[in-house]
Backbone bond lengths (Angstrom), bond angles and torsions (degrees), N, CA, C in turn:
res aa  C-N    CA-C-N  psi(-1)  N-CA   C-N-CA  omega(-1)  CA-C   N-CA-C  phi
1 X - - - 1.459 - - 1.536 111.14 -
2 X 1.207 120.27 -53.86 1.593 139.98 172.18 1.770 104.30 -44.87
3 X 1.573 123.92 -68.33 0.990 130.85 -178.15 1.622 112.89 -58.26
4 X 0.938 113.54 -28.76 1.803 112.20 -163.94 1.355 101.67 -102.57
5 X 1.608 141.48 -52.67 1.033 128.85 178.71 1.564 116.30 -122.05
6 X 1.313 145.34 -33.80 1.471 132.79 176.19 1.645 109.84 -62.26
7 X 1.444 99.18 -36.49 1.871 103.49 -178.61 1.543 117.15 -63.65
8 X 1.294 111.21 -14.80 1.679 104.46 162.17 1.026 141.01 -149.79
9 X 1.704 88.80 49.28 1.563 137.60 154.08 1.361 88.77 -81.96
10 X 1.041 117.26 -85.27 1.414 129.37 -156.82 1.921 107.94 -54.40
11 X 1.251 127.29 -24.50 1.135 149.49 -159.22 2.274 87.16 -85.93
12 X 1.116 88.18 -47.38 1.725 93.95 -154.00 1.851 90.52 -76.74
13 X 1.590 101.06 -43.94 1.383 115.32 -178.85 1.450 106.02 -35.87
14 X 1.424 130.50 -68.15 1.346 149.66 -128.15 1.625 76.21 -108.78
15 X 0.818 154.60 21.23 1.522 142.52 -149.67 2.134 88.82 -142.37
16 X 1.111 88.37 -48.26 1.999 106.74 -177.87 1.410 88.45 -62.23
17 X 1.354 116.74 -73.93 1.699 128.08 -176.29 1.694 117.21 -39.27
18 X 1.091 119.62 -42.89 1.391 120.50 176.51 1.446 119.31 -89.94
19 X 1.663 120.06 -19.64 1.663 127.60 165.01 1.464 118.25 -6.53
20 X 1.532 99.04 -65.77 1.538 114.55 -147.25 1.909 92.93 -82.53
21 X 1.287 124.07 -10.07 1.193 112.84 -161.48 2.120 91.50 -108.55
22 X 1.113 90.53 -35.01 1.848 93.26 -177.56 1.627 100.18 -82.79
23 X 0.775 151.83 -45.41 1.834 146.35 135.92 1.264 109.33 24.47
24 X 1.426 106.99 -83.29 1.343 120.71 176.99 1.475 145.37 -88.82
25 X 1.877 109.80 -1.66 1.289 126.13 126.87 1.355 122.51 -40.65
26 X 1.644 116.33 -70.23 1.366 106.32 -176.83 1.557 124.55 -72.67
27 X 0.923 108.21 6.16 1.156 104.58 156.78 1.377 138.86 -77.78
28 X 1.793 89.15 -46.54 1.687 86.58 -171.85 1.738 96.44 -93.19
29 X 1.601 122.90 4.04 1.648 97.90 164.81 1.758 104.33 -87.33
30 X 1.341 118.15 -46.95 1.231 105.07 179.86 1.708 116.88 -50.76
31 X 1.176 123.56 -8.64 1.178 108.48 168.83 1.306 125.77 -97.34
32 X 1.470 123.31 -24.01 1.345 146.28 160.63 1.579 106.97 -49.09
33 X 1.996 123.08 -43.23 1.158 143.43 178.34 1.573 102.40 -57.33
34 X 1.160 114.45 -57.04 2.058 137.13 -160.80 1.436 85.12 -64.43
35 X 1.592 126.82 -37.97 1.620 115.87 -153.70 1.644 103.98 -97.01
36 X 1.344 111.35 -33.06 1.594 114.60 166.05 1.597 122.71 -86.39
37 X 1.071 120.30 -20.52 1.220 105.26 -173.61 1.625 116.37 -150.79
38 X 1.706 101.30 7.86 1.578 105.38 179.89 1.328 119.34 71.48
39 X 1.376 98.70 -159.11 1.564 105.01 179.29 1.230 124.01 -95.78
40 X 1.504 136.25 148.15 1.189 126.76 -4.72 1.458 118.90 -66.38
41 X 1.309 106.89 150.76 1.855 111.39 177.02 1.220 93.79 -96.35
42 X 1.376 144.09 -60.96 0.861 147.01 -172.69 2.055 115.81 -75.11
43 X 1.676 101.42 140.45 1.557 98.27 179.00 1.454 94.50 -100.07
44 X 1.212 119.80 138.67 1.543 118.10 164.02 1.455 105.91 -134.00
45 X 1.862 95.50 151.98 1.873 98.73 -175.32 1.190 127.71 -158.54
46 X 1.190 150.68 109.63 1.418 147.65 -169.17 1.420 113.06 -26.19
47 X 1.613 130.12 110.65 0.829 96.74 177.09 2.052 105.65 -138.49
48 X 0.828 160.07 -177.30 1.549 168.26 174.99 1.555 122.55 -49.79
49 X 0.861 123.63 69.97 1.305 107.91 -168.41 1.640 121.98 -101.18
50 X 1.627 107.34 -142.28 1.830 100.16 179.99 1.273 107.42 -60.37
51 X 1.562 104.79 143.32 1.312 111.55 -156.99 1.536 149.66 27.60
52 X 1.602 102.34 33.32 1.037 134.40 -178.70 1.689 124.81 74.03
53 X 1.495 102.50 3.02 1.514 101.14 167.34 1.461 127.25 -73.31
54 X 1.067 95.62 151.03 1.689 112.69 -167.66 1.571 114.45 -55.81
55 X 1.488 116.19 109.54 1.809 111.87 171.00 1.693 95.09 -109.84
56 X 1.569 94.48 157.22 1.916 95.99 159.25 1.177 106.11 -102.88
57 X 1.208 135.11 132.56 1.713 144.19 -163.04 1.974 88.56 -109.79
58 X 1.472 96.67 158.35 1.116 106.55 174.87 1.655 114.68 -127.98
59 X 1.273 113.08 152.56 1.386 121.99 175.89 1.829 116.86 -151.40
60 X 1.082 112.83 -175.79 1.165 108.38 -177.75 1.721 112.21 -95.35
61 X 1.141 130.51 147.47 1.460 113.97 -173.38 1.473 92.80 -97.70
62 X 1.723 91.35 141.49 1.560 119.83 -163.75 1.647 97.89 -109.47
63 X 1.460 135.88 -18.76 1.105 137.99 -121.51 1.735 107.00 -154.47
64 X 1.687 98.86 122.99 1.599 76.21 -177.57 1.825 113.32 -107.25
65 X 0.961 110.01 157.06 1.913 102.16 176.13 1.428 120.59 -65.96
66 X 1.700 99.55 79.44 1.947 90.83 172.42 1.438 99.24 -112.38
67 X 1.435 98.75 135.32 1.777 109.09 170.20 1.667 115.87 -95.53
68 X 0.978 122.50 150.70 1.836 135.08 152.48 1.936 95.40 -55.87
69 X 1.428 90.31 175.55 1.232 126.33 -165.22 1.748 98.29 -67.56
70 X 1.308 117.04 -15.77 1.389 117.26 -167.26 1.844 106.28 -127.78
71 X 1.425 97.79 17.90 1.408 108.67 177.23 1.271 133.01 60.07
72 X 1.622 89.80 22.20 1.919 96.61 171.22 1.497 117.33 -96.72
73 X 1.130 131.61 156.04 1.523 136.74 -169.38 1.437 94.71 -67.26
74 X 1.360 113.44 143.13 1.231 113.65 179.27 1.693 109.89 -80.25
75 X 1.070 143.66 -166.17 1.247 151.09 154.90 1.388 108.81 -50.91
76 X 1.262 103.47 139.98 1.948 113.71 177.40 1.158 104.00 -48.15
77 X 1.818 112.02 -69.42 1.676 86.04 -179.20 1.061 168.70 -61.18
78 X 1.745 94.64 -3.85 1.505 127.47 163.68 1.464 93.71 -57.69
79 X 1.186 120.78 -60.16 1.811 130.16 -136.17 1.729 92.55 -78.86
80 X 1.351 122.43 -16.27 1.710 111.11 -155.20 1.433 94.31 -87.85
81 X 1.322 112.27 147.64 1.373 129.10 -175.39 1.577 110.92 -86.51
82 X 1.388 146.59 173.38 1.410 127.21 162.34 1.074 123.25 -74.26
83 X 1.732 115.68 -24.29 1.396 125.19 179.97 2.094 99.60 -75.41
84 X 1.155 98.69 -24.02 1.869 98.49 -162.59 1.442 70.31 -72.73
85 X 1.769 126.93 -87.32 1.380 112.39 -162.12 1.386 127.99 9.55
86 X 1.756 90.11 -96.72 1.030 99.78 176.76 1.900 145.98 -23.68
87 X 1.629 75.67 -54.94 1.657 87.78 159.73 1.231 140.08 -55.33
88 X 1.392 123.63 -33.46 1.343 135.49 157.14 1.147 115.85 -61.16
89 X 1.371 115.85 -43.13 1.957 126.27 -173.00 1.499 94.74 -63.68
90 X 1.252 135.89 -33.42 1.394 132.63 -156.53 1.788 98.34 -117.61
91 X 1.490 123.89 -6.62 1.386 120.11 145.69 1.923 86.14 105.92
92 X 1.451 117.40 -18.06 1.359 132.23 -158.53 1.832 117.59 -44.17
93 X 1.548 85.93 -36.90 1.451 116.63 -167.65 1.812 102.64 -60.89
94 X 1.841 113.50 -8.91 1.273 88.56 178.80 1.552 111.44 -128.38
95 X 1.149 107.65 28.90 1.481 119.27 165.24 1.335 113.15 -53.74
96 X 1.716 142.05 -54.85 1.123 120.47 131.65 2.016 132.26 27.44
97 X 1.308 91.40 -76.23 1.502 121.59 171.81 1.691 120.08 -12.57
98 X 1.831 84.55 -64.74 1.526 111.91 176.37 1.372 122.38 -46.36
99 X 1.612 118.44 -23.59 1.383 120.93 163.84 1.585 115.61 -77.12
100 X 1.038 102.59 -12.73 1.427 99.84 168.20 1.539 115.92 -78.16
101 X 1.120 126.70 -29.72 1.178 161.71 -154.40 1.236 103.68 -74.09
102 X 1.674 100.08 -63.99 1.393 116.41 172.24 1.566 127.52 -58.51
103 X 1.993 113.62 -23.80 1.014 126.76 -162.88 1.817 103.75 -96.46
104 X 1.226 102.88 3.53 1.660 115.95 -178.96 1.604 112.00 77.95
105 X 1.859 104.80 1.93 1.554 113.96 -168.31 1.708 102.41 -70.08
106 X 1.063 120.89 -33.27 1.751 130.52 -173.47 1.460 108.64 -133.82
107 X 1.461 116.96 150.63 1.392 119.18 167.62 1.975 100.77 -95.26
108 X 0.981 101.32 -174.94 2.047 132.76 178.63 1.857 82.04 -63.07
109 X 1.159 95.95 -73.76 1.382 115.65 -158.54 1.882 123.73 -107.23
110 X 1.330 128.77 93.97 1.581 122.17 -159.13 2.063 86.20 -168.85
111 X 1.388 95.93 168.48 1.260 108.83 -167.08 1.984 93.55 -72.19
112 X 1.169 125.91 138.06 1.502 131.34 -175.84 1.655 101.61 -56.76
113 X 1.073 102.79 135.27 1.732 127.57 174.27 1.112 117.84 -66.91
114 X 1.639 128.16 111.38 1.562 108.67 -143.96 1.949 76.70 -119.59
115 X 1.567 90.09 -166.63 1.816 94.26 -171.56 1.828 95.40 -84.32
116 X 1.728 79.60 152.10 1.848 96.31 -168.23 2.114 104.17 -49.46
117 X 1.436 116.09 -57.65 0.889 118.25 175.73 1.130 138.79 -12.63
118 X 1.745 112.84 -37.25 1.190 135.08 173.70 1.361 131.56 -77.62
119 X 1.576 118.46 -22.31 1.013 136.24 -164.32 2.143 109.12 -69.76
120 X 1.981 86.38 -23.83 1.907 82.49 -167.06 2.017 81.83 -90.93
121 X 1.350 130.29 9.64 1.043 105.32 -168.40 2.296 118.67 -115.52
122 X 1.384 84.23 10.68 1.478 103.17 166.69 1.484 111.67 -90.55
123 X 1.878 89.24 160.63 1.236 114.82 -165.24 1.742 102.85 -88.45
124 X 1.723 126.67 155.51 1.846 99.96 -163.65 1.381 94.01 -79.49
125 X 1.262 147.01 40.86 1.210 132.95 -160.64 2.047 72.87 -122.62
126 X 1.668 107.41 -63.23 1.622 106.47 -177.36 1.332 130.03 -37.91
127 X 2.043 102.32 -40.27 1.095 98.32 -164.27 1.334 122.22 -93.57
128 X 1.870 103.84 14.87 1.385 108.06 175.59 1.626 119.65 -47.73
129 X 1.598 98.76 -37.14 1.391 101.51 172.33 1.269 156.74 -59.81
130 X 1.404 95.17 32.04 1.583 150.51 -174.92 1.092 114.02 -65.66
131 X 1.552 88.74 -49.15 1.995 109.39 -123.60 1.863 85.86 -101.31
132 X 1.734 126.08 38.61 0.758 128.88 141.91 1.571 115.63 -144.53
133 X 1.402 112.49 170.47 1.446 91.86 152.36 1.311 158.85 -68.92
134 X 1.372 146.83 134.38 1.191 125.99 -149.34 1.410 111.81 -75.45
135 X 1.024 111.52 -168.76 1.847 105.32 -179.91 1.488 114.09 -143.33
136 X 1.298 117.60 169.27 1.579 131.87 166.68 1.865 103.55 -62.25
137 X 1.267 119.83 -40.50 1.709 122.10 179.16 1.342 71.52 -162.64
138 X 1.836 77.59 168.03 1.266 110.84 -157.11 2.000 102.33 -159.61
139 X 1.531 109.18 -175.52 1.118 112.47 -174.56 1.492 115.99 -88.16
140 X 1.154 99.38 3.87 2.178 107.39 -168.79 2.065 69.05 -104.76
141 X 1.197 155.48 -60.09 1.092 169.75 -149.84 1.502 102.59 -53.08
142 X 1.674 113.13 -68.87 1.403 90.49 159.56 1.423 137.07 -112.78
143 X 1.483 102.58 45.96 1.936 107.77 167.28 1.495 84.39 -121.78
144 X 1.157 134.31 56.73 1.670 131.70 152.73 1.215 132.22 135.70
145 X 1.536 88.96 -22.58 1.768 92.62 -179.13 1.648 124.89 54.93
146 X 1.392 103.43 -137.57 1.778 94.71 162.26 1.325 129.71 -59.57
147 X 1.518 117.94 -34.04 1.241 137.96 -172.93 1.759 102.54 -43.17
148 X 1.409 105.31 -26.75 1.841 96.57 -164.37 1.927 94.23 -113.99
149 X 1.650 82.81 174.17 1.496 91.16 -165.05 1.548 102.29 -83.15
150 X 1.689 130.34 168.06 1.169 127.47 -161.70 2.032 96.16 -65.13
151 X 1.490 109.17 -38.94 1.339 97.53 -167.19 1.283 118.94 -66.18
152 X 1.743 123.84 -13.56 1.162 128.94 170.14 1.769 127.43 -54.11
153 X 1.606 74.76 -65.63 1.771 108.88 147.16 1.655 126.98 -29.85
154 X 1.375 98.34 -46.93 2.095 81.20 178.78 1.548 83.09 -87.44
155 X 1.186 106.91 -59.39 1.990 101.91 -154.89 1.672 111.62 -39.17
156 X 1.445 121.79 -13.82 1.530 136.17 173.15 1.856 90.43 -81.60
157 X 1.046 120.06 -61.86 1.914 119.24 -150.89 1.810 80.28 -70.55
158 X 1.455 132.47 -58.27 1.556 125.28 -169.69 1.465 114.89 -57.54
159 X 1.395 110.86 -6.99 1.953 118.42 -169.93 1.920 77.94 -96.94
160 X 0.802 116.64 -65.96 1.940 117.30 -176.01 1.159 102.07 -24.58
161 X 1.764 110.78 -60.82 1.568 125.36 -168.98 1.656 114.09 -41.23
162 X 1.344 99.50 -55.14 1.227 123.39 -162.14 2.020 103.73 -89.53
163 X 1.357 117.36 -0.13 1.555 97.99 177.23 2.023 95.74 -159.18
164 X 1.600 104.59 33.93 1.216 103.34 -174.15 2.043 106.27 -74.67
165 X 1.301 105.73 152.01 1.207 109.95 -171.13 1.401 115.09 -165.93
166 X 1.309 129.20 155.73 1.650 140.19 170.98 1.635 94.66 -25.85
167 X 1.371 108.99 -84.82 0.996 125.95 -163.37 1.695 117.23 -49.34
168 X 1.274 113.72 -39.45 1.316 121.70 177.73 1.265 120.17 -80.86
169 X 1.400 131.00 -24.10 1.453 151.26 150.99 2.025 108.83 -54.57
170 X 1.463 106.83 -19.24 1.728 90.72 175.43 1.567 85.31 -125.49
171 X 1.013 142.92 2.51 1.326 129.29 143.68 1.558 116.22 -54.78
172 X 1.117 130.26 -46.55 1.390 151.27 149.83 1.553 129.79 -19.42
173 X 1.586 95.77 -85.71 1.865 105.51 146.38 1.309 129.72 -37.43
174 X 1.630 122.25 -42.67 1.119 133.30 178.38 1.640 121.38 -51.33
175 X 1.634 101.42 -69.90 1.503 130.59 147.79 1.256 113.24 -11.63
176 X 1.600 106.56 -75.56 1.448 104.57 -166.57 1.362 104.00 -74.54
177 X 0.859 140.37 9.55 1.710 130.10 168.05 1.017 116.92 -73.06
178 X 1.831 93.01 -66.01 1.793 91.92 174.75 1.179 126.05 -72.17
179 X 1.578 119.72 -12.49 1.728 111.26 154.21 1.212 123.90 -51.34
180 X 1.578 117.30 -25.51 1.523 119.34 -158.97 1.595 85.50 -94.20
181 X 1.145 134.71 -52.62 1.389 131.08 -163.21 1.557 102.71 -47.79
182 X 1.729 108.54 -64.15 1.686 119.08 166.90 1.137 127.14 -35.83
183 X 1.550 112.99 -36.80 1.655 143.67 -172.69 1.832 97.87 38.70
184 X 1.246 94.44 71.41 0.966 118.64 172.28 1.693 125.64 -106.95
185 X 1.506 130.01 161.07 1.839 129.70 -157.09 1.535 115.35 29.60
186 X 1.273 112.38 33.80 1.762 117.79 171.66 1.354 110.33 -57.34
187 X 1.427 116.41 -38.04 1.666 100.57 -173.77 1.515 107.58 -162.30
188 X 1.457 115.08 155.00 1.530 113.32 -152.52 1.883 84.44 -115.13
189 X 1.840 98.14 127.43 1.462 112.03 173.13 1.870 108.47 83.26
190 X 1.737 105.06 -13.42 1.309 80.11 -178.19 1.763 93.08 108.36
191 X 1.445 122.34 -31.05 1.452 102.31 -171.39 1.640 104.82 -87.86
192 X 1.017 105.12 -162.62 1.837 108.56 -165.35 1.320 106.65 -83.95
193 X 1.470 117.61 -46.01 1.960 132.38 171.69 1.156 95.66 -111.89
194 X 1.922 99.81 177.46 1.259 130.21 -179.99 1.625 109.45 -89.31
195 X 1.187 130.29 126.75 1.643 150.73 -160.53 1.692 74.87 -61.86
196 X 1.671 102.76 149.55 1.259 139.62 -165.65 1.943 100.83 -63.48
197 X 1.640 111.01 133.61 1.431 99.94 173.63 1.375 102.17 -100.33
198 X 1.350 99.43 136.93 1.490 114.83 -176.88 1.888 112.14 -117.81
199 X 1.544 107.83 33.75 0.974 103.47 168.72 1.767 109.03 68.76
200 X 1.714 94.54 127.74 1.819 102.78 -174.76 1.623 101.98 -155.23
201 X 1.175 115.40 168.16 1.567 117.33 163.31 1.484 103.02 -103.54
């Protein structure tokens, strides 16, 4: 009952409430974005969603396209800008998101929307984490985030699956605030993302 209809009431609710304040964020980063690094402002990407069908999620692009001598992208941390940094360090980069939000493609709160690719390469126990919508943060989000390994990671998004609720959804929101204030589990080893999943039991 909670998952199917009060959760995006409350999703659309909190979505009206924060409008007037994300408005004028995206504005002045997408324009700060247009003046350093052009177009695209926005990153968009195939990624897993309810019941594992394919959404494109949006974010802000953190990252600019420089290749090596043989035209491969260099390493993220080569590629991140100071303004992208930042943005990630402060979580900013996925305000964006909220249009997804709006599009019924993601909830506030659901296990994070990982790349489509991955979806044929879980175990059925992983890919239960389906069997909601994904979210802006989530419960793998604040017990580690990148910091933990992917298997930590589903067995956190399948515990959500299995005990998601009102109450545990603003336990959630809560969390990630003061993670973001701390800006704290941003990145695992020090690199910019989490090392490639190549599928595990």
């Amino acid at each position: 009952m909670y998952e199917r209809h009060v959760k995006r009431c409350i999703d659309l609710f909190i979505f009206i409430v924060i409008l007037p304040l994300l408005l004028p964020l995206i504005f002045i980063f997408s324009l700060v974005i247009f003046i350093q690094m052009g177009r695209p402002i926005f990153f968009t990407q195939k990624r897993g969603g309810f019941r594992g069908y394919p959404i494109r999620i949006f974010k802000f692009r953190t990252m600019m396209e420089l290749r090596d001598s043989k035209g491969n992208l260099l390493p993220d941390i080569e590629r991140t800008t100071r303004l992208g940094s930042f943005l990630r360090r402060a979580s900013l980069d996925e305000i964006p998101s909220f249009l997804n939000v709006l599009l019924g493609h993601m909830s506030i709160v659901g296990p994070r929307p990982l790349i489509y690719e991955y979806v044929s390469l879980y175990s059925p126990e992983q890919a239960r984490r389906h069997d909601v919508r994904p979210g802006i943060t989530g419960w793998a989000q604040i017990n580690g985030r990148n910091s933990i390994s992917w298997s930590e990671k589903f067995k956190l998004d399948v515990w959500y699956v299995d005990n998601i609720s009102f109450l545990l959804d603003l336990k959630i929101i809560i969390y990630t605030i003061l993670k973001v204030i701390k800006r704290t589990d941003i990145n695992q080893n020090q690199s910019m993302t989490m090392e490639k999943f190549n599928g595990s039991n």
